[in-house]
C-alpha positions as CSV (number, residue, x, y, z in Angstrom):
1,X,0.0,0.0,0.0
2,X,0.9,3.6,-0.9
3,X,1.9,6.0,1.6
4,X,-0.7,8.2,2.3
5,X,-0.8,12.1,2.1
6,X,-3.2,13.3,5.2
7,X,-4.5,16.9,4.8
8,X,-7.0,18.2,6.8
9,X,-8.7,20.8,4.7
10,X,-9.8,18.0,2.8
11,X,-11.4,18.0,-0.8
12,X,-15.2,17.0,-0.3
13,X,-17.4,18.2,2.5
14,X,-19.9,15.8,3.3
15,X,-22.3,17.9,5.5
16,X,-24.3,18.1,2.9
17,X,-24.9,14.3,2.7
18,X,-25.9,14.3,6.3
19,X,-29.6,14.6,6.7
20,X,-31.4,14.7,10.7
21,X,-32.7,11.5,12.2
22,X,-33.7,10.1,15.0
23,X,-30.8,7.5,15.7
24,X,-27.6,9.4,17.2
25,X,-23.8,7.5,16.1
26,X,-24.4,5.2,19.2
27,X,-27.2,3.5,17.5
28,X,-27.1,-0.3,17.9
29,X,-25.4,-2.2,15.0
30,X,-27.6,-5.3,15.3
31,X,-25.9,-8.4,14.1
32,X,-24.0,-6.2,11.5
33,X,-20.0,-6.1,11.7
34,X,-20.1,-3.3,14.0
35,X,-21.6,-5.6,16.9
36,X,-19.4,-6.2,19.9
37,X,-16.7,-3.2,19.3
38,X,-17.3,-0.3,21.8
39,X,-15.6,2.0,18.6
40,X,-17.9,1.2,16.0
41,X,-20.9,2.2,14.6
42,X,-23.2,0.5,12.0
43,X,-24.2,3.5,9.2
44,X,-27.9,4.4,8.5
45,X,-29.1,6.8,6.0
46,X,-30.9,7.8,9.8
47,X,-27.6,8.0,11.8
48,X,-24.9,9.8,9.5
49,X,-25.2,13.2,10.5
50,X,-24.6,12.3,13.9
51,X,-21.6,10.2,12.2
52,X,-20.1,13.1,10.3
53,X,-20.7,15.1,13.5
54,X,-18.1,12.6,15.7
55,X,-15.4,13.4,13.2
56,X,-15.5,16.9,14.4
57,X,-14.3,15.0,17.9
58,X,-11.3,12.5,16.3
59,X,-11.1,10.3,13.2
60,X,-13.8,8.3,11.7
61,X,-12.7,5.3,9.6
62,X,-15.6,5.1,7.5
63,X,-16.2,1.4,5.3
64,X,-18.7,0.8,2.7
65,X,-19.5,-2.4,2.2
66,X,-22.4,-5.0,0.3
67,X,-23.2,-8.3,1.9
68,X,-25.2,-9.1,-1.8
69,X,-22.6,-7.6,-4.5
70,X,-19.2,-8.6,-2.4
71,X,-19.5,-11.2,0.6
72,X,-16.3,-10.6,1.6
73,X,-16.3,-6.8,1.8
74,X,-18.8,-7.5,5.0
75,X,-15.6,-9.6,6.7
76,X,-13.3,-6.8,5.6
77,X,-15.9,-4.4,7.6
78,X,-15.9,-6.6,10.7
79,X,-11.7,-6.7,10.8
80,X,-11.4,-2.8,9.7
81,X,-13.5,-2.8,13.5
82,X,-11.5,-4.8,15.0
83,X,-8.0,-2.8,13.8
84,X,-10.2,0.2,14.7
85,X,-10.8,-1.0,18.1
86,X,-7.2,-0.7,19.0
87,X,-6.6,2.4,18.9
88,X,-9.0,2.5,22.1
89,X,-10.8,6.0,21.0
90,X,-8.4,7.4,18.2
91,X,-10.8,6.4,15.6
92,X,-14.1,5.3,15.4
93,X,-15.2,2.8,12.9
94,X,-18.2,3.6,10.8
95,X,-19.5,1.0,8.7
96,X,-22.1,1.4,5.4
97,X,-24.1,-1.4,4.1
98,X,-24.5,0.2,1.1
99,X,-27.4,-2.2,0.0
100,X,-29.3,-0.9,2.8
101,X,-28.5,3.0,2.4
102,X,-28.0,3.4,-0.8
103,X,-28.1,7.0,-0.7
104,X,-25.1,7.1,1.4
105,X,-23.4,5.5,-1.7
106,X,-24.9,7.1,-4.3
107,X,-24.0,10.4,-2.8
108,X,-20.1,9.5,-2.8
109,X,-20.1,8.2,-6.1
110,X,-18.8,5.2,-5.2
111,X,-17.6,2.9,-7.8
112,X,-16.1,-0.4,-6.1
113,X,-16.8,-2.4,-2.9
114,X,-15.6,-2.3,0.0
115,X,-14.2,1.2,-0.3
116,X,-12.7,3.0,3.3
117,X,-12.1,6.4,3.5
118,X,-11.5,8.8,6.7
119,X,-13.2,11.6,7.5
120,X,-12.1,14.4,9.9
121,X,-13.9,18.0,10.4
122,X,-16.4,16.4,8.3
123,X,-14.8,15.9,5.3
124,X,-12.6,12.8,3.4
125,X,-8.7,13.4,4.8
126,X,-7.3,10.9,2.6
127,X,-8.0,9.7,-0.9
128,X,-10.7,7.0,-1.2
129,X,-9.1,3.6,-0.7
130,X,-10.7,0.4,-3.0
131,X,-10.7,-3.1,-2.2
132,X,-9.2,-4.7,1.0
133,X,-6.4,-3.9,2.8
134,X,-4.3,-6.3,5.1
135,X,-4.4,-5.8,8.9
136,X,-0.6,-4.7,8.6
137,X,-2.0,-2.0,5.6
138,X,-4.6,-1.0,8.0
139,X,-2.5,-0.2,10.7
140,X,0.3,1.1,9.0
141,X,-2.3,3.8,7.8
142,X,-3.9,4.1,10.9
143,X,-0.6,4.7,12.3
144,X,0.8,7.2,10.0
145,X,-2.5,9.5,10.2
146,X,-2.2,9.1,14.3
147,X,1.4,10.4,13.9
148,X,0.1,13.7,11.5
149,X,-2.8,14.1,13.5
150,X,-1.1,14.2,16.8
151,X,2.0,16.5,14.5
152,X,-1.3,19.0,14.1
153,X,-2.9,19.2,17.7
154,X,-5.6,16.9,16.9
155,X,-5.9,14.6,19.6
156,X,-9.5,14.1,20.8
157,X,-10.8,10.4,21.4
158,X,-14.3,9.0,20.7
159,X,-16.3,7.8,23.6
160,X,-16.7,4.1,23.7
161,X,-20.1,3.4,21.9
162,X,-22.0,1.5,25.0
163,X,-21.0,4.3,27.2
164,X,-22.3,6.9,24.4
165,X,-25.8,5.3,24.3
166,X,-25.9,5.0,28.2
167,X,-25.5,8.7,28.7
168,X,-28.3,10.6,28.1
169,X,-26.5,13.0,24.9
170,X,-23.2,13.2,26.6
171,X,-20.5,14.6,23.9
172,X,-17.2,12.0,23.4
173,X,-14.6,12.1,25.9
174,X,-10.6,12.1,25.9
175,X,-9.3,9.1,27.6
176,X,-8.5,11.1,31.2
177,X,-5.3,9.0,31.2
178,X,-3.8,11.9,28.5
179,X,-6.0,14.5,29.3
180,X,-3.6,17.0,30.5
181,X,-1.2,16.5,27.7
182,X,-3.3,16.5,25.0
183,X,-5.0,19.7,26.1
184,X,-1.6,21.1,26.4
185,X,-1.1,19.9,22.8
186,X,-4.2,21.6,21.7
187,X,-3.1,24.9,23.1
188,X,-0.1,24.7,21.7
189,X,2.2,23.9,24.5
190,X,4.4,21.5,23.7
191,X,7.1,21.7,26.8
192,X,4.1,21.3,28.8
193,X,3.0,18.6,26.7
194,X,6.2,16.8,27.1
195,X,6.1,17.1,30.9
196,X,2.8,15.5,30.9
197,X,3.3,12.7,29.3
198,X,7.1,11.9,30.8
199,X,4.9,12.0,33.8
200,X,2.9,9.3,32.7
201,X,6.1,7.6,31.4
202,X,7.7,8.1,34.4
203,X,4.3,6.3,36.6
204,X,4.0,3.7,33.7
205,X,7.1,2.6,31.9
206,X,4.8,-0.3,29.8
207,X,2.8,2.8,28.7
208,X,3.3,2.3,24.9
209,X,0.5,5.1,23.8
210,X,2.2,7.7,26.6
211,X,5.6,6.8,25.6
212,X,5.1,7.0,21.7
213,X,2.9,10.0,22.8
214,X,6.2,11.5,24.8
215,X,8.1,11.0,21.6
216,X,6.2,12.8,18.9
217,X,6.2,15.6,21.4
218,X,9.5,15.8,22.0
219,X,10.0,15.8,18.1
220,X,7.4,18.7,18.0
221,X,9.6,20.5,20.9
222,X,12.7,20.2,18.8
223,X,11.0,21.5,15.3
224,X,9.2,24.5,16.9
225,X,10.5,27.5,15.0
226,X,13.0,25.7,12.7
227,X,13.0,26.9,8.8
228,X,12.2,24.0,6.8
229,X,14.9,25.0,4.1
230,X,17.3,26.3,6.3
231,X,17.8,23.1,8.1
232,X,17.7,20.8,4.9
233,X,20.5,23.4,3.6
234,X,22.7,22.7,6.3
235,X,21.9,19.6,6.5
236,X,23.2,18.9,2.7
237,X,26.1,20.7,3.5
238,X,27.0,18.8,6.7
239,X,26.3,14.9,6.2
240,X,27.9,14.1,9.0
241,X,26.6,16.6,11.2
242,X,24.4,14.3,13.7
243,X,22.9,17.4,14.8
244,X,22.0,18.7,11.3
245,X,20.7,15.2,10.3
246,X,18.8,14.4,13.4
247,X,16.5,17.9,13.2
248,X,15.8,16.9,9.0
249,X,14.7,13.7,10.6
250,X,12.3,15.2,13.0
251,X,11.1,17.2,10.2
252,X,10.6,14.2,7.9
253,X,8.6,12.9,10.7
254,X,6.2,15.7,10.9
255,X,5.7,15.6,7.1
256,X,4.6,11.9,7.2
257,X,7.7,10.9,5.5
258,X,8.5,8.1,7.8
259,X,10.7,5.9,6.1
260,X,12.9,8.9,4.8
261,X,13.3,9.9,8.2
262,X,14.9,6.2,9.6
263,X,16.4,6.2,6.3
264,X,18.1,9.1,6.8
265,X,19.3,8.0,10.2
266,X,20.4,4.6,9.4
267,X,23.3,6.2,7.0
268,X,24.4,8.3,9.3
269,X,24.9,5.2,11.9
270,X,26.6,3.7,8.9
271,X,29.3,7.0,8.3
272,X,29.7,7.6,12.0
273,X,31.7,6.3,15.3
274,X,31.8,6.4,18.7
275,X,29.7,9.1,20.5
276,X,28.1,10.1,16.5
277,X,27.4,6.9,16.2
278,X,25.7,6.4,19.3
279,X,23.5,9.8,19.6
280,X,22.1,9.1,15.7
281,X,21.3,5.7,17.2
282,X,19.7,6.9,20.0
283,X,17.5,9.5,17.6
284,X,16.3,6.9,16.0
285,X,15.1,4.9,18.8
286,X,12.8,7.7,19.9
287,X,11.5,8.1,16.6
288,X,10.6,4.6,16.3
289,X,8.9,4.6,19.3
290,X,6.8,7.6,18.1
291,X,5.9,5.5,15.4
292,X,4.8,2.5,17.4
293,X,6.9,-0.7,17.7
294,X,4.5,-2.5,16.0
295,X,4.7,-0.9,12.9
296,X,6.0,-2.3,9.9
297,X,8.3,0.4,8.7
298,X,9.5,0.3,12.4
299,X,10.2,-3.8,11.9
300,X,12.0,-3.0,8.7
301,X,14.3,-0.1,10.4
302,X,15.2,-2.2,13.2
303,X,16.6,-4.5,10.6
304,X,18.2,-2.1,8.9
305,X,19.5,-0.5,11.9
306,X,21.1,-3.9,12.8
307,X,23.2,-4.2,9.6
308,X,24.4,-1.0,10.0
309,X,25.5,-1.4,13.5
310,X,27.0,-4.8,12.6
């Protein structure tokens, strides 16, 4: 799967496909493959104002799929749920039987089955995505957009969907565990930011959301202020400059340009010695932990790091 390119203007706004009924996102999904995930929501033509609406909160992963013209696109719905339920909050899962709201699909234009695309403010933030992805393609994306999200301030969670429905119209809330730092992100405080979650770090060590949480801050903390083309200057002029190399890598980072960034550090392991050696390597950890262990590009750099160390 393609890289891809999150931008949160977006190119379609959906509001307009959104039309006022009775059932609010928390509706029940029945026996469709939304049932039994507390982050995911079956799609009625009914329901998907209040669905659009949720994306104003965090990410909605939303799946169209046809249990009559593609069988398996319904599985594909059910495990896009599941991958969706992982994230605990980041994204919410909203899933369209298009052969039971075909306005929904009519109104996108769609073409193929299954097709996912994800919506925040309301609108698409990355290019429709046909046919079926694997769960490592799914998360990969999943990750990447987390990453850029977070990069932007964006860092609200949905509300688990059986604790939506028992409140009577209570709005989605953060996760309290992040609270303080992610309001601090969405103010624009990143040192603060940083101290919040290295507290959390600190109380928690097997944290793996606070620490990869702690690590995109602390890239954010590093970048504030820099000139883009300034620092890739000196950074062509010094190869060998950890310092130089190591902020280009941060900035790769923020850009979504994963790969370049542990790309980027990798070589310089492979030029460098002794204390260079050691700080690049160092780098480099952080950022994979920002990225998540778990990802593929992060399994890949780890190997890569290896031969370059030995």
């Amino acid at each position: 799967m393609s890289q891809q390119s999150f931008s949160r203007p977006g190119a379609v706004d959906l509001s307009g496909l959104a039309q006022p009924g009775s059932a609010g996102a928390g509706a029940a999904a029945g026996d469709g493959p939304a049932a039994g995930s507390s982050y995911a929501v079956q799609v009625t033509e009914q329901n998907f104002q209040q669905v659009v609406e949720a994306s104003l909160t965090a990410p909605v992963v939303l799946v169209l799929y046809s249990p009559s013209r593609a069988p398996e696109s319904k599985t594909y719905a059910a495990e896009v749920s599941t991958v969706v339920a992982g994230y605990e909050g980041r994204f919410l899962a909203a899933l369209v039987d298009v052969d039971a709201a075909p306005q929904i699909a009519a109104a996108l234009q769609v073409q193929q089955i299954p097709l996912m695309l994800v919506l925040v403010d309301g609108r698409p933030a990355t290019q429709p995505i046909p046919g079926v992805l694997k769960g490592d393609e799914l998360s990969t994306l999943l990750n990447q957009l987390a990453q850029q999200l977070t990069a932007q301030g964006i860092t609200g969670r949905h509300q688990p969907r059986q604790a939506a429905a028992e409140s009577e119209g209570g709005e989605p809330a953060a996760d309290p565990r992040y609270a303080a730092a992610q309001e601090a992100l969405g103010e624009g405080d990143i040192d603060r930011a940083v101290a919040e979650y290295q507290k959390l770090v600190d109380a928690n060590p097997a944290d793996v959301e606070a620490a990869a949480g702690l690590a995109m801050a602390k890239v954010l903390q590093r970048t504030q202020g820099v000139d883009l083309n300034a620092a890739r200057a000196a950074a062509a002029e010094n190869p060998d400059d950890v310092d130089a190399q190591t902020l280009v890598a941060d900035l790769d980072m923020l850009g979504g340009h994963v790969e370049d960034a542990f790309n980027r550090l990798i070589d310089l392991v492979r030029r460098t010695v002794g204390d260079d050696r050691d700080r690049a390597r160092e780098h480099l950890l952080g950022l994979f932990a920002a990225v998540g262990n778990d990802d593929p590009r992060v399994l890949k750099g780890r190997q890569n790091l290896a031969s370059a160390l030995f």
